[in-house]
C-alpha positions in Angstrom: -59.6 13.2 63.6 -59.6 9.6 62.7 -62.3 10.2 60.7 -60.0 12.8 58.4 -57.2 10.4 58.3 -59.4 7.9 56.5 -61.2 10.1 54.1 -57.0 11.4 53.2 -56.4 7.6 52.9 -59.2 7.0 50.9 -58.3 10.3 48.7 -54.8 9.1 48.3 -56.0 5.3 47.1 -58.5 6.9 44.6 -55.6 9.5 43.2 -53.5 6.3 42.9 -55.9 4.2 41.0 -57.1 7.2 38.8 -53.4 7.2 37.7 -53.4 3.6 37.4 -56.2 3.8 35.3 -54.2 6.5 33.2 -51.8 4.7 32.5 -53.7 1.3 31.6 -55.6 4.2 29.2 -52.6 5.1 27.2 -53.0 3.7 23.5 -50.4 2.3 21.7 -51.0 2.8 17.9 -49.1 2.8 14.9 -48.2 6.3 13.0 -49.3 6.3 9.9 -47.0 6.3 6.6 -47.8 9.9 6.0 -46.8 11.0 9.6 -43.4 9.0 9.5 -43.0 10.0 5.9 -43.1 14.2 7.1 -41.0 13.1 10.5 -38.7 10.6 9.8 -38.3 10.7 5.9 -38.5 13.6 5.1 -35.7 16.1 7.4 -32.8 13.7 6.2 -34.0 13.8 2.5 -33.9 17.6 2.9 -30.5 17.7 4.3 -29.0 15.5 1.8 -30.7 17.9 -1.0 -29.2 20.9 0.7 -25.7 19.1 1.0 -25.8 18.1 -2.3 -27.2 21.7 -3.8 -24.7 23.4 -1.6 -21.8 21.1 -2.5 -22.6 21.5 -6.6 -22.6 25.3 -5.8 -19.1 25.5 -4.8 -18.0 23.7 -8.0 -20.4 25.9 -10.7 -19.1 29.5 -8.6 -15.5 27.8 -9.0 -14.9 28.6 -5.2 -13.0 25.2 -4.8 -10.9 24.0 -7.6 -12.3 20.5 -9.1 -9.4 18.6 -8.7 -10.0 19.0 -4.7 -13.7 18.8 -4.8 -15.4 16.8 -7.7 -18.5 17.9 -9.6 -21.8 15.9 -8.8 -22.0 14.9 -11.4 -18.5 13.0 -11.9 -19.5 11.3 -8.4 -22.5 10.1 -10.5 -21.1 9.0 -13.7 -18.5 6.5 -11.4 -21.6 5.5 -9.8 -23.4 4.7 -13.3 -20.1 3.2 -14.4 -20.2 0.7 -11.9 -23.9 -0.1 -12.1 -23.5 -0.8 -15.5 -20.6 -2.8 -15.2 -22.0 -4.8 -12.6 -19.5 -4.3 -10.6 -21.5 -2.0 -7.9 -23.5 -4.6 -5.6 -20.6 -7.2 -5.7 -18.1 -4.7 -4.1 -21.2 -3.8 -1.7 -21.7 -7.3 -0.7 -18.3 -7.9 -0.6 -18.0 -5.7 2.3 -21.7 -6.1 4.5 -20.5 -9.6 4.0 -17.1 -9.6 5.9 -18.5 -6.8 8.7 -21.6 -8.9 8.9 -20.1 -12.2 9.7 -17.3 -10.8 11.6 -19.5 -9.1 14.2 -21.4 -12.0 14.6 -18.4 -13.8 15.7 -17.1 -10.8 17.7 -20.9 -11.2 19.2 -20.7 -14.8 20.0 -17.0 -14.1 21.9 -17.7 -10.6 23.1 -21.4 -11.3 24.8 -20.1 -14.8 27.3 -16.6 -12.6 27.7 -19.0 -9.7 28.8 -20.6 -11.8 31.4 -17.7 -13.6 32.7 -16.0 -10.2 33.3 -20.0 -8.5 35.2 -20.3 -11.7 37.1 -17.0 -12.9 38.6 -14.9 -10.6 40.8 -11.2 -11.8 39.6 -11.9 -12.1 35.7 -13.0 -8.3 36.0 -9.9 -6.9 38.2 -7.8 -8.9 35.9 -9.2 -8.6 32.4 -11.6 -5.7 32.8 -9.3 -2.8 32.3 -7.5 -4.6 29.1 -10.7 -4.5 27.9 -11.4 -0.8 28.3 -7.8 -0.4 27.1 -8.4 -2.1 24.0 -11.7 -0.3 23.1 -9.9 3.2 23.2 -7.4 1.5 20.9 -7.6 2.3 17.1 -8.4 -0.5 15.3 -5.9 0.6 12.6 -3.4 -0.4 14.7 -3.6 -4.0 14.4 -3.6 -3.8 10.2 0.1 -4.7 10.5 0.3 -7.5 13.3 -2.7 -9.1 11.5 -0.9 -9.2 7.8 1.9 -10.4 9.6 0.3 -13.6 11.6 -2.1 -14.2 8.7 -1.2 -12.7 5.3 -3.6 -11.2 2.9 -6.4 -13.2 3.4 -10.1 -13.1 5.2 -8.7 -14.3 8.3 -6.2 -11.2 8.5 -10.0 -8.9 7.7 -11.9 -11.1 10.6 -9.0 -10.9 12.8 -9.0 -7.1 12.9 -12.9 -6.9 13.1 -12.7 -9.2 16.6 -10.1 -7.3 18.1 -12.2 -3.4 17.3 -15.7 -5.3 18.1 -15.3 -7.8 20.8 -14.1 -5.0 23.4 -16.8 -2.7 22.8 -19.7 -5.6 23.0 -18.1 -7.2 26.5 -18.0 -3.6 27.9 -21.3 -2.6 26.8 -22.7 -5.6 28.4 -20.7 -5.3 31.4 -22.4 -1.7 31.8 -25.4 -2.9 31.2 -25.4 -6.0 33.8 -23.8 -3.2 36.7 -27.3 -1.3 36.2 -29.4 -4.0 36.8 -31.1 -3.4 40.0 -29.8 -5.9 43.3 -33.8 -6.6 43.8 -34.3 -7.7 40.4 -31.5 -10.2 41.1 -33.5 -11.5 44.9 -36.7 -11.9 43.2 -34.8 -13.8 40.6 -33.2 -16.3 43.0 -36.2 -16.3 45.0 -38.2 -17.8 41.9 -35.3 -20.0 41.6 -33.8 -18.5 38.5 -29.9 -19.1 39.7 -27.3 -20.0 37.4 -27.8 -20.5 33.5 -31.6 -19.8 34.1 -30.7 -16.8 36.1 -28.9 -15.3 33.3 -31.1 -16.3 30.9 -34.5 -15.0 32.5 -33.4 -12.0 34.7 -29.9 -10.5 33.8 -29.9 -10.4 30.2 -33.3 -9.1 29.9 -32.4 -6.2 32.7 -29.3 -5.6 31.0 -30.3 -5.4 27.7 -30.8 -1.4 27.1 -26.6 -1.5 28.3 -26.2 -4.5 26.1 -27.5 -3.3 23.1 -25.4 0.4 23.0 -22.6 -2.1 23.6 -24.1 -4.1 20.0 -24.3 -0.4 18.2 -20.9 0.7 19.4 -19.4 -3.1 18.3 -21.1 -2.9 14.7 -19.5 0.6 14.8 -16.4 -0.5 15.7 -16.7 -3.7 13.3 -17.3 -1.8 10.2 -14.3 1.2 10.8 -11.9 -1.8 11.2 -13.2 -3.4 8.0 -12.9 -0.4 6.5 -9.2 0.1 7.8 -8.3 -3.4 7.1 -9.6 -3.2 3.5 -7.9 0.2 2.7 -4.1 -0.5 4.2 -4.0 -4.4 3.2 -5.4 -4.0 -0.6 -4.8 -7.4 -2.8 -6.5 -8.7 -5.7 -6.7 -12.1 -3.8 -9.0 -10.1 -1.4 -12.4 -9.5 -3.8 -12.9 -6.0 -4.2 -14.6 -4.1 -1.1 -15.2 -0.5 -0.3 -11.9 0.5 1.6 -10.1 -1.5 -1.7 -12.1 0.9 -3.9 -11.2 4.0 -2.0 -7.6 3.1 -1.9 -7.4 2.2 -5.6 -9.2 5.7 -6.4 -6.6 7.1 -4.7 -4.1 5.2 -6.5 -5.5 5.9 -9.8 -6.0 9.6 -8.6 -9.6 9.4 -9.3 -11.2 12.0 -7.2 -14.8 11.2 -8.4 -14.0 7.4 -7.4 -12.8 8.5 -4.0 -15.6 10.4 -3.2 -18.2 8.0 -4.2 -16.1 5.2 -2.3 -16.7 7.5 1.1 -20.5 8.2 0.1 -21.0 4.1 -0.1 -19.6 3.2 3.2 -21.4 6.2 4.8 -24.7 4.9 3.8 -24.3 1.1 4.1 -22.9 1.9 7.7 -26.3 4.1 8.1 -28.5 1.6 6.6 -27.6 -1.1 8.2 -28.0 0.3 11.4 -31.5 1.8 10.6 -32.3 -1.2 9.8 -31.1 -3.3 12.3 -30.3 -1.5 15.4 -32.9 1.1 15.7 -36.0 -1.1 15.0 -34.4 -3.3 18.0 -33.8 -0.5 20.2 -37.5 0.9 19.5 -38.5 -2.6 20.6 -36.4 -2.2 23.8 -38.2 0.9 24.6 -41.5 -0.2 23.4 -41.5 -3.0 25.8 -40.5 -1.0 29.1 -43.0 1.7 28.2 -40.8 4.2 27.4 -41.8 4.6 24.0 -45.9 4.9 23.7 -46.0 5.0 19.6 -43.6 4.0 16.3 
């Protein structure tokens, strides 16, 4: 009997190092260009194509009128237009620049704000539901109080940007320091990282998956309040931005104008979050070994 108890032991321990072994054999590699090209390149290019083929379509069979649905080709010419006139990158710039800097300060509030509210009991039974209050407010909303306390000026823009961004980043780190495990937190204090250090070495790095949907929802949040700010509080004092050139196309009842104005913010709002956000949540992934290849 004893006898089939170890040899069952010793079955178990081999199983559990053969899996060990497994999982020490799994290669991490790169995908090469031509794989990522067919995967990740290629789909979106295709829908685009058929939106675009499907969208001329309804113009040529004259089944919308083109005074509610532009040609491609008008969309095109503004775009040329502006190219040429050098006008195109500055109002692009004009615009990343604002949301840029303004979530980096709604970061540098939001992320301490976040912690204060996960860590002490009081600040989150008396802040914490303001906070979830805010984030389900629309950050149109506070177009009017900010012209009023500011004027029409950048602080008026960065002022609606905080109050759409820094909720969503507090919250999403809040979320994200409730998930981290209570043992993570013992072996932490064990190994003597209390305080700052504690913070520093174990909850920000367990909270991080939490943290950073609370980053992708704040940069979403960040550029729709831009966009809001730009479009209801137009001035030539401002610069010319994206929601400045959608409200003058609509001004100017430029259809062509408006619909190229949409198409920009879509795909700076899409760029910059390829760019940023999904290459650092990859990295998240990457290094918990959830994600075995690019």
């Amino acid at each position: 009997m004893a006898s089939t108890e170890t040899k069952a032991t010793r079955d178990d321990l081999a199983g559990l190092e053969a899996g060990l072994d497994a999982l020490d054999a799994v290669e991490i590699r790169r995908t090469p260009v031509r794989e990522v090209l067919v995967k990740k390149v290629l789909p979106p290019a295709l829908a685009v194509t058929l939106v675009l083929a499907v969208w001329q379509v309804l113009v040529s069979a004259r089944i919308t009128d083109e005074t509610k649905l532009p040609p491609v080709s008008a969309v095109w010419d503004s775009l040329s237009d502006m190219w040429v006139n050098g006008t195109l990158l500055e109002v692009i710039w004009t615009s990343v620049s604002r949301g840029l800097l303004g979530f980096l300060l709604a970061l540098a509030i939001g992320t301490p704000l976040g912690l204060l509210v996960a860590r002490v009991n009081f600040v989150r039974a008396a802040i914490g539901p303001i906070l979830q209050g805010l984030q389900s407010l629309p950050s149109v909303a506070w177009v009017p109080p900010a012209v009023l306390w500011f004027g029409l000026n950048d602080a008026m823009m960065y002022t609606v940007i905080l109050l759409g961004a820094v909720p969503s980043i507090a919250n999403g780190l809040v979320s994200g320091v409730d998930q981290v495990p209570p043992l993570f937190l013992r072996a932490g204090r064990t190994l003597g990282a209390t305080g700052i250090r504690g913070i520093r070495h174990v909850v920000i790095p367990a909270a991080l998956p939490g943290y950073l949907a609370g980053l992708k929802q704040g940069w979403a949040f960040s550029w729709r309040s831009l966009m809001a700010a730009e479009i209801i509080a137009s001035s030539p004092d401002l610069g010319l931005g994206l929601g400045q050139l959608l409200e003058n196309g609509r001004n100017n009842i430029d259809l062509p104008g408006v619909f190229l104005a949409i198409i920009l913010i879509l795909i700076v709002g899409i760029a910059l979050d390829l760019l940023i956000f999904s290459p650092a949540e990859r990295w998240v992934l990457r290094s918990r070994g959830l994600l075995v290849k690019d």
